[in-house]
N, C-alpha and C positions, 0 to 999 in steps of 0.2 A: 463543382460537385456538391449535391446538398447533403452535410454529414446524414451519418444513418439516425441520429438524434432526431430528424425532424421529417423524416422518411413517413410516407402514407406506406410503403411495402407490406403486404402481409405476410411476409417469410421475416420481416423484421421484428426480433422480440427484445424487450426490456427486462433486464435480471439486476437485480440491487437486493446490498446489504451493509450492513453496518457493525462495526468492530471498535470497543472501546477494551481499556487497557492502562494500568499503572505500574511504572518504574519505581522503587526505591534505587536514590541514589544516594550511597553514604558518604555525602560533600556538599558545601554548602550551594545555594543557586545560583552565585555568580562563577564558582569552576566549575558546575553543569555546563551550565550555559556558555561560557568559552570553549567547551569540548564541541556540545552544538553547532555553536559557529563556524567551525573548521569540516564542514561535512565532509570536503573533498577527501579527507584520511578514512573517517567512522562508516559514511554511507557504503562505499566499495565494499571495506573489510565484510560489515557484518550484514549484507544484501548477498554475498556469496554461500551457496552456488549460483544462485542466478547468475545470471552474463550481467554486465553492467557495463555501459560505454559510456563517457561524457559528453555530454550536447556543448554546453556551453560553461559557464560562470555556476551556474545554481542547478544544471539540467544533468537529468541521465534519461539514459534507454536503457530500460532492463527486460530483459527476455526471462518469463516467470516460469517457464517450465511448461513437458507438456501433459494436458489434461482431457480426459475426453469423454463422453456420452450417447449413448445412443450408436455406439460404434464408429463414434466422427472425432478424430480429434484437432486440438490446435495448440498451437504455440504459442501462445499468447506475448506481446510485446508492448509494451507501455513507455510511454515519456514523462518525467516526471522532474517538474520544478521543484527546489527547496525553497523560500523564498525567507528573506533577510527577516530576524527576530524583530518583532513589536510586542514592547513591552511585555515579553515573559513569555509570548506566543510565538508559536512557533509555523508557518503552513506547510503543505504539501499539495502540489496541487498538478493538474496532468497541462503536459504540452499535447501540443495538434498534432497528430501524426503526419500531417503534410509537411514538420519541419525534420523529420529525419526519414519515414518510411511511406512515402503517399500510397500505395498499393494497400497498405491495409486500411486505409480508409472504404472503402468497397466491402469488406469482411465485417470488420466492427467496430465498434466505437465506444471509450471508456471518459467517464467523468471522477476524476481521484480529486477527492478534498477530505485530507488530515489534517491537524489540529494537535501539538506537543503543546501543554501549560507547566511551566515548574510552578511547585506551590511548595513555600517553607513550610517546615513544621515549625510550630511555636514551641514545644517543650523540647526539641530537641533541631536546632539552626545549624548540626552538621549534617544532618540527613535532607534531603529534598525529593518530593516525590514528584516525578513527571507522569504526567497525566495525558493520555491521547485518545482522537478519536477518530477513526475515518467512516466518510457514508461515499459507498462503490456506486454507481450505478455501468453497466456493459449495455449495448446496444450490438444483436448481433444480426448476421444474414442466415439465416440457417438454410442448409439444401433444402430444393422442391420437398423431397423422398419426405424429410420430419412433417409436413403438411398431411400427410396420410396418420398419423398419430392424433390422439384426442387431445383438443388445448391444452385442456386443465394439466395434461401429461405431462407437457411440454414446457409449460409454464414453471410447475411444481420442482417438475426436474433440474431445471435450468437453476432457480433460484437454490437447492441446495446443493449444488456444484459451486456455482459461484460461493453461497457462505463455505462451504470445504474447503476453498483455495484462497479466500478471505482467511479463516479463521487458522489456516494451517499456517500461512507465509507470517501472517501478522504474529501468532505466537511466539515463531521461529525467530523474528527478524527481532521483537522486542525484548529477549533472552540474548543475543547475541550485541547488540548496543549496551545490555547492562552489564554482561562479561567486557564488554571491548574497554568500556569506560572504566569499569575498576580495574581490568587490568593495566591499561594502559597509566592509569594511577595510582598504582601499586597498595589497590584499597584493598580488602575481602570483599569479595560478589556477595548479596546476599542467597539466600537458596532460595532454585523459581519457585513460584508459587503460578498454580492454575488461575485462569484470566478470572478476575472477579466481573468480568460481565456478560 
């Protein structure tokens, strides 16, 4: 089956956005980054509510909630590799959906690549700020019915849904890793601060 990625379809449309974001964490960057390491504890705890199952070693399937437009909704469900730290970097990056859910290949298709960097602070080597990035792109089928709607409509719309459900989960999820991590090490959280980007 030819992903929807590479689909002549005209029912098939492209929605992407992109989400950057920084952590203070008040510890230095190598017990960041052993907290990192151990996803299988941090990912679960602070990815819920979503549903989260395990694929493998580095994988989940998280089911992101549901979200809808134009009177259509979906469920949306993603796979998602952590993949082992290089030098300070951190990835995230999507699995195939033919390794846990083939049926929603026919529906849509998601390209996830995140990006976590610990960077010391120099004046101050107990704080470390994690630095991340993710660029979304979705690939979806949409009903005949939306063809009746004007492109630009459809286009327009599509992509500020997707930044909404980008800019919502990522908020949520990057708030909940910086509580998990100081609490789990019996730091003080610092107080969120609005995404500086």
């Amino acid at each position: 089956m030819t992903p929807l990625r590479q689909s002549d379809n005209n029912r098939v449309r492209c929605y992407s956005s992109q989400f950057a974001d920084v952590m203070e964490m008040r510890a230095p960057a190598d017990t960041v980054a052993a907290y990192l390491d151990r996803h299988e504890g941090w990912f679960r705890r602070c990815a819920s509510p979503m549903q989260v199952q395990p694929l493998d070693r580095n994988g989940y399937v998280l089911t992101l909630g549901t979200f809808g437009n134009f009177g259509f909704e979906v469920e949306p469900t993603i796979g998602l590799e952590l993949l082992p730290q290089s030098e300070g970097v951190y990835r995230i990056c999507t699995v195939s959906a033919e390794r846990f859910q083939p049926g929603l290949q026919e529906l849509y298709d998601v390209e996830f690549n995140a990006a976590l960097q610990l960077h010391d602070q120099p004046e101050n080597p107990a704080i470390t700020d994690v630095r991340w990035e993710l660029d979304l792109s979705v690939w979806v089928k949409l009903p005949a019915v939306i063809g009746l709607l004007p492109e630009g409509l459809v286009q327009s719309s599509g992509d500020h849904l997707l930044r909404q459900i980008v800019r919502q989960i990522s908020r949520k999820l990057t708030w909940k890793v910086q509580e998990d991590f100081h609490a789990t090490h019996g730091l003080d959280c610092p107080p969120r601060k609005r995404s500086q980007f």
